[in-house]
C-alpha positions in Angstrom: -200.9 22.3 15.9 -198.2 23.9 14.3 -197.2 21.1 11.5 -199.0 20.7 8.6 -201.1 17.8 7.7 -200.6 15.7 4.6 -201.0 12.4 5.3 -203.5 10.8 8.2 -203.6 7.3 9.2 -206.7 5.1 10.4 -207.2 2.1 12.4 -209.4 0.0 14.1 -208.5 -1.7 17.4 -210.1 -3.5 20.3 -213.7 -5.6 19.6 -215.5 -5.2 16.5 -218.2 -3.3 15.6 -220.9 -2.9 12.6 -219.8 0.9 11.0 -216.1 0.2 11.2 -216.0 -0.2 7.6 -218.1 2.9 6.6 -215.9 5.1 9.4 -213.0 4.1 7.5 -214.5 4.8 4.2 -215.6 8.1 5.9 -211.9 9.1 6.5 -210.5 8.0 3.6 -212.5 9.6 1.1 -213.2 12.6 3.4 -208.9 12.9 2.7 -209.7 12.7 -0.6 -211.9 15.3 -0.5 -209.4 17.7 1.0 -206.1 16.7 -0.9 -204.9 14.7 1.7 -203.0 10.9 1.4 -204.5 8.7 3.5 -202.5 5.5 4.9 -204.5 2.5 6.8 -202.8 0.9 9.7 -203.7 -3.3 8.9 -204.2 -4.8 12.8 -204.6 -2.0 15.0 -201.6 -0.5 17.4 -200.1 -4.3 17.4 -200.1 -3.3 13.4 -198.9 0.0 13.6 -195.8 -1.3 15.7 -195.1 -3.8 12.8 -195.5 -1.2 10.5 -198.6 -3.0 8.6 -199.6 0.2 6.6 -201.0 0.8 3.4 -202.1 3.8 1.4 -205.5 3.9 0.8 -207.7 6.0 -1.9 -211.5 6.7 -2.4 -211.3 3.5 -4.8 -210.0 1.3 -1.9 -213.0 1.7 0.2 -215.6 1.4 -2.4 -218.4 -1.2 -1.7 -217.8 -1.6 2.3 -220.2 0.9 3.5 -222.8 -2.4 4.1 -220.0 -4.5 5.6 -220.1 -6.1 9.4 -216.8 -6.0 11.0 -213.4 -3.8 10.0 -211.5 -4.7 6.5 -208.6 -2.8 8.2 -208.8 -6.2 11.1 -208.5 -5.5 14.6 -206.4 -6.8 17.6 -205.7 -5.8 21.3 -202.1 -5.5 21.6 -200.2 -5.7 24.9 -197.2 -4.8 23.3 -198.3 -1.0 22.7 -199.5 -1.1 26.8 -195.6 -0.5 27.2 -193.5 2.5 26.2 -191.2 0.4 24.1 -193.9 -0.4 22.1 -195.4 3.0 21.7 -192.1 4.1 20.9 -191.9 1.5 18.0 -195.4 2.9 16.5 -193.8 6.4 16.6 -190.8 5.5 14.7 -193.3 3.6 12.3 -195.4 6.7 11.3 -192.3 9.0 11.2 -191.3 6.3 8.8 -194.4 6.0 6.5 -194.3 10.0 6.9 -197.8 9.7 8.4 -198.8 13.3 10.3 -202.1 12.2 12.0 -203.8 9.2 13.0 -207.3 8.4 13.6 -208.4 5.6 15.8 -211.5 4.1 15.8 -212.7 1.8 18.7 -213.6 2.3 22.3 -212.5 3.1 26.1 -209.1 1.0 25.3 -208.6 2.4 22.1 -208.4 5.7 23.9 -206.6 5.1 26.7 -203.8 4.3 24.1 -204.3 7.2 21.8 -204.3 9.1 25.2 -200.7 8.0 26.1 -199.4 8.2 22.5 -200.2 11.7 22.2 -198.8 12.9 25.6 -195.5 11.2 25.2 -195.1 12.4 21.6 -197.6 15.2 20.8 -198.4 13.2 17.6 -202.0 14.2 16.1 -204.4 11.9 17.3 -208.4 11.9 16.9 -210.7 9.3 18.1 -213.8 8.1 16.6 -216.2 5.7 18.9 -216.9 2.5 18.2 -218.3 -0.5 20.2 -221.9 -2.2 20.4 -222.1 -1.2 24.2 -223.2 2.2 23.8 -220.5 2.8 27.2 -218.4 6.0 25.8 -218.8 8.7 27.6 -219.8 12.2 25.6 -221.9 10.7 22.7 -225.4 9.8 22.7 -224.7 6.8 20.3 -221.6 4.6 19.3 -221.0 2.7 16.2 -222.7 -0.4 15.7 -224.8 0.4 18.9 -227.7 0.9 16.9 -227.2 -2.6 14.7 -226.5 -4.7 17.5 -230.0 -3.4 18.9 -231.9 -4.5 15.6 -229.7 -7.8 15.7 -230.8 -8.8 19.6 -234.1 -7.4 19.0 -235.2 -9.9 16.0 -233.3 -12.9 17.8 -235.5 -12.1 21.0 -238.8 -11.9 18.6 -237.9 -15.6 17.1 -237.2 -16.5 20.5 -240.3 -15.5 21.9 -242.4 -18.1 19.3 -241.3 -20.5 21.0 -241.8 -19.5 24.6 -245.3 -18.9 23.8 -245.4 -22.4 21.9 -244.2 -24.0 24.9 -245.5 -22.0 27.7 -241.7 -21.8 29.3 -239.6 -18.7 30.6 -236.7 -17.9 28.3 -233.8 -15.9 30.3 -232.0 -14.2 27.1 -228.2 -12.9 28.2 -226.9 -9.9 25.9 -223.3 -8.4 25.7 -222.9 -5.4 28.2 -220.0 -6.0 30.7 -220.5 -2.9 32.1 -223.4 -1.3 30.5 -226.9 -1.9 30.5 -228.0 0.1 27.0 -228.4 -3.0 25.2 -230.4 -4.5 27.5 -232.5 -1.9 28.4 -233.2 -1.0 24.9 -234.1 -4.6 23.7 -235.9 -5.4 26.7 -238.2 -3.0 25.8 -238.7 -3.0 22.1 -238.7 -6.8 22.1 -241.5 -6.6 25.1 -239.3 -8.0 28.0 -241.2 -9.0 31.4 -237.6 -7.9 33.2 -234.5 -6.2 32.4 -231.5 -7.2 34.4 -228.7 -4.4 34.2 -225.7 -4.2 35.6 -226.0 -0.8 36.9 -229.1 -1.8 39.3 -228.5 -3.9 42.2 -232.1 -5.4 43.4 -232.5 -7.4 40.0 -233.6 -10.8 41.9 -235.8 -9.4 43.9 -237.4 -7.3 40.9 -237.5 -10.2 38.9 -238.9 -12.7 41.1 -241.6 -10.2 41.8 -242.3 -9.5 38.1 -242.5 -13.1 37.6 -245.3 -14.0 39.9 -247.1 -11.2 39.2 -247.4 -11.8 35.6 -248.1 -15.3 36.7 -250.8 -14.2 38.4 -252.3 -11.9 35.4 -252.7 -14.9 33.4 -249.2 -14.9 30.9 -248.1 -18.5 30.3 -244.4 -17.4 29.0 -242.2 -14.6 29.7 -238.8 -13.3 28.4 -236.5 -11.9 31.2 -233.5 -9.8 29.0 -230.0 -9.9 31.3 -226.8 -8.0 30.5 -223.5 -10.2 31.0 -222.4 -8.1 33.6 -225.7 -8.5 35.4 -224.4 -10.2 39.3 -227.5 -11.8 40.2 -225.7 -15.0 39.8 -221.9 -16.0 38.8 -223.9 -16.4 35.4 -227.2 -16.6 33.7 -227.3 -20.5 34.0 -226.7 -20.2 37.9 -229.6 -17.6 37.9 -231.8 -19.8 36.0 -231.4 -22.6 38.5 -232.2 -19.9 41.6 -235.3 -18.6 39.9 -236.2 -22.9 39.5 -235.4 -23.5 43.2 -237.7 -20.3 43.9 -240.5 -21.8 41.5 -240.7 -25.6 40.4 -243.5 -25.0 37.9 -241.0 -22.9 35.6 -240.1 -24.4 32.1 -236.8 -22.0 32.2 -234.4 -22.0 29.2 -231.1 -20.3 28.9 -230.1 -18.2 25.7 -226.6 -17.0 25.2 -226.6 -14.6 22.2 -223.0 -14.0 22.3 -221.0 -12.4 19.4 -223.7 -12.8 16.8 -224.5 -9.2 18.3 -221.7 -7.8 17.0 -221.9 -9.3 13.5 -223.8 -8.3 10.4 -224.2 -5.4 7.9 -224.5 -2.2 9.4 -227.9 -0.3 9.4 -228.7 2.9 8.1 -228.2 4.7 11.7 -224.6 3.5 11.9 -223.8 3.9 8.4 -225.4 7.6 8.9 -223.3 8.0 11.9 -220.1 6.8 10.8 -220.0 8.7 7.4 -220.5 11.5 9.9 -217.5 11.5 12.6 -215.3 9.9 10.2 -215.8 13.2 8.0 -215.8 14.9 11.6 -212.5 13.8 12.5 -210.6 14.8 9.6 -212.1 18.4 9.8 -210.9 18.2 13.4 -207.4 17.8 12.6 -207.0 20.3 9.7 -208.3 22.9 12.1 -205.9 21.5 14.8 -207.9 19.8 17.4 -205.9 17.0 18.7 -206.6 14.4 21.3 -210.2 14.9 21.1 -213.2 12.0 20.0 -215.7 12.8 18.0 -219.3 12.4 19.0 -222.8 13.2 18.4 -224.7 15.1 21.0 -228.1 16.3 20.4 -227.9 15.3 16.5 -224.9 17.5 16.0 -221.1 16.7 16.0 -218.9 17.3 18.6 -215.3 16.9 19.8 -214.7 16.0 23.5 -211.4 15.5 24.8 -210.0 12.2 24.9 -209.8 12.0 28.5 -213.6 13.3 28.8 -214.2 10.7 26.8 -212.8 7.2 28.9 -213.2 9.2 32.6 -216.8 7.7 33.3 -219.3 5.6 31.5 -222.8 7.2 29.9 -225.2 7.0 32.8 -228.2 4.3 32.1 -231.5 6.1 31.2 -233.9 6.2 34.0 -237.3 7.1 32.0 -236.3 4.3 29.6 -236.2 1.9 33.0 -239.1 3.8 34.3 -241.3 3.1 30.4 -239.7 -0.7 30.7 -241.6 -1.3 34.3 -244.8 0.3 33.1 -245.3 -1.4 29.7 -244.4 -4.9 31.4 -247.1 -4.9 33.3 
C-alpha cells in the first residue's frame, strides 16, 4: 500500500450483532492510539453513498462497550450492489479525505468490501460480525457468543414449563444456513434433538429420539431446530407431523426470533471485539488490505477477504457426536 494512512473510516452493515459497539470503540480509540483521525460512516454502504460521516474521537465511544446493537445503525443497501453506487461511496471518502475503511458485519458485508476494493484499490479491512458463527476463517464471530447465553437462558425458562406440563416444546433458533447456534444451545441447555440444517435425516433422528426417551421414562422433552432446518416448510408444519406420528404429544411451538440478536454484549465478545478492531487498524498501517480479521486458535489473524465469504465454517462433528450421547 503505497499511500499513507491518516484517516480510517468504520461502519457497520447488514444484521446486527452484540460487539458492534465495542468493535467500533476498538477502532476508534485504537486510531487514537496511533495518531490517526478516525471518521464513522452513520447507516452502513447506503450511508457512505449519502455521505453520512462523522469524525469520531476516544470521547465519542465512551460508555458503549456494554451496548447491544451498532450506535453507528446498520442497513443493507441495494444501491451499493450496483457500480453507480459504489462509485458514489468512492467519491464520498475521496471527499471526507478518508484513506481506509473498516467494515464490520458478515458474508454481505464482504462481498461489498470485496468489489469496492477491486474496482478502486481503496484500503479496505473487514472485521466479522453476525450471531451465526457462518464466516469462514475464524473460530468465533461477534455476538456469536451472546446470542448463545441469550437462547441458552430462554431455553432454561422454557424448560420449567415443559416439565410443569409434561409437553414437548420444539424451540426454533436463528441459523439460515448454519447450525452453530443450535448445536451449541442444544447442548448446554440439555436438548433431547438438535435439528441443523447441515444434516439431512433430522425426522427420522428425531422421531427416534422421541420414543426412545419416551420409553426411558422423561415426561417432557426440548427438541432445539435451526430456521434453516427443512424437515418441514417451518417449525409449526413439523410440529403437526411429529402430532400426526404421535397423538399423545402435548407439542408447543417457540419462535425465539430477534430477541437473539439483542442485549449487552458479554465479556467474550467484548474481549473479542476490542481485539480485531485493534487488529484491523494494525493491519492497515502495515498495509494489508482486503483481508478480515479473525481469531484462530486464540490468536489474531488476517485472511483474505475472499477466503473469508468462499465457504461457510463446517459444523462440529464431536459437538454433534457429545449432543447424541448426553441426550440419552
Amino acid at each position: 500500500m503505497s499511500k499513507k494512512i491518516n484517516t480510517i473510516g468504520v461502519l457497520t452493515s447488514g444484521g446486527d450483532a452484540p460487539g458492534m459497539n465495542a468493535a467500533i470503540r476498538a477502532v476508534v480509540r485504537a486510531c487514537s492510539y496511533y495518531h490517526l483521525d478516525c471518521k464513522g460512516v452513520y447507516r452502513g454502504y447506503q450511508g457512505l453513498i449519502e455521505g453520512d460521516l462523522e469524525e469520531l474521537n476516544a470521547r465519542s465511544v465512551r460508555n458503549i462497550i456494554n451496548k447491544g446493537g451498532t450506535f453507528l445503525k446498520s442497513t443493507r443497501s441495494e444501491e451499493f450492489k450496483t457500480k453507480e453506487g459504489r462509485a458514489k461511496a468512492h467519491e464520498q471518502l475521496k471527499k471526507a479525505g478518508v484513506d481506509a475503511l473498516v467494515v464490520i458485519g458478515g458474508d454481505g458485508t464482504f462481498t461489498g468490501g470485496v468489489h469496492f476494493f477491486d474496482e478502486f484499490r481503496f484500503p479496505i479491512v473487514g472485521i466479522p460480525a453476525t450471531i451465526d458463527n457462518d464466516i469462514n476463517g475464524t473460530d468465533y464471530t461477534l455476538g456469536y457468543d451472546t446470542a448463545l447465553n441469550t437462547v441458552v437462558e430462554a431455553i432454561d425458562k422454557i424448560r420449567d414449563t415443559a416439565s410443569s406440563h409434561n409437553r414437548l416444546f420444539l424451540v426454533e433458533v436463528m441459523g439460515r444456513d448454519a447450525g452453530d447456534i443450535a448445536l451449541n444451545s442444544g447442548i448446554g441447555a440439555g436438548a433431547e434433538e438438535i435439528l441443523i440444517p447441515e444434516e439431512s435425516a433430522g425426522v427420522e433422528r428425531m422421531l427416534e429420539s422421541l420414543h426412545k426417551s419416551k420409553k426411558s421414562g422423561k415426561t417432557s422433552s426440548i427438541i432445539v431446530v435451526a430456521e434453516g432446518e427443512k424437515s418441514g416448510k417451518n417449525i409449526f408444519e413439523l410440529a403437526d407431523f411429529i402430532h400426526e406420528q404421535d397423538e399423545d404429544y402435548d407439542i408447543r411451538v417457540s419462535v425465539l426470533g430477534h430477541i437473539q440478536r439483542g442485549g449487552s454484549p458479554s465479556c467474550f465478545d467484548r474481549v473479542l471485539a476490542s481485539k480485531l478492531g485493534v487488529g484491523a487498524v494494525e493491519a492497515l498501517l502495515d498495509g494489508r488490505t482486503k483481508v478480515m480479521i479473525g481469531l484462530h486458535h486464540q490468536k489474531v489473524v488476517r485472511i483474505p477477504l475472499e477466503d473469508a465469504i468462499k465457504g461457510h465454517s463446517k459444523i462440529d462433528k464431536e459437538l454433534r457426536r457429545v449432543a447424541d450421547i448426553t441426550s440419552v
